[in-house]
C-alpha positions in Angstrom: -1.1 24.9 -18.0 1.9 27.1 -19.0 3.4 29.8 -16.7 5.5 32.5 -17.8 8.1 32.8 -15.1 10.0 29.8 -12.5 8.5 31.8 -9.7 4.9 31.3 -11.5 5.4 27.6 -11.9 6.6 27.6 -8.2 3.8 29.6 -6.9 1.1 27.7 -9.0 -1.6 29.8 -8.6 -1.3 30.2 -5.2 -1.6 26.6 -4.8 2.2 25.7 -4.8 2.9 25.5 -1.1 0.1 22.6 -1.3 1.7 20.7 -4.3 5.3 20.8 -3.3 4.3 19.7 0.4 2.7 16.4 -1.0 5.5 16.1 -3.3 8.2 16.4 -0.5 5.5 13.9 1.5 5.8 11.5 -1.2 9.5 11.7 -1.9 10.0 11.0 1.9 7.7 7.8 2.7 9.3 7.0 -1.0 12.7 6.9 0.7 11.3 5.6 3.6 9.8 2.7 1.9 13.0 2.3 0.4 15.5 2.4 3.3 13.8 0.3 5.8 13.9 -3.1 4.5 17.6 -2.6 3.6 18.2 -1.5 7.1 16.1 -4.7 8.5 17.6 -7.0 6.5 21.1 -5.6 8.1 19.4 -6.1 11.4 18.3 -10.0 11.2 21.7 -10.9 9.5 23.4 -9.4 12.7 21.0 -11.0 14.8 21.3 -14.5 13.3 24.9 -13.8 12.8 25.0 -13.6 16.7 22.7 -16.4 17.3 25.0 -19.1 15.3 27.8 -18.2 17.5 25.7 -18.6 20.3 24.7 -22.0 19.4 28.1 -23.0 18.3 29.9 -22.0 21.7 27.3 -24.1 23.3 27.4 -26.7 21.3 
């Protein structure tokens, strides 16, 4: 498929607004998928970071 102008290949035959919407969709669960475990693993290190001074002061 060849298009002769960028606002062709945008449009897509009418059938860009379809293509770049699942491509946005799949960019953003791609980041998502990407980000979360980084920022859960930030999460439990705090948490057990708090949890061993707990136990020390106790102990």
């Amino acid at each position: 498929m060849s298009f002769d102008s960028f606002s062709e290949f945008l449009a897509m035959d009418g059938h860009g607004q379809y293509v770049w919407l699942s491509y946005a969709i799949a960019l953003v669960l791609f980041v998502v998928n990407l980000v979360s475990p980084l920022l859960r693993k930030k999460q439990l290190i705090a948490e057990l970071k708090r949890r061993l001074r707990r136990e020390k002061s106790t102990s």
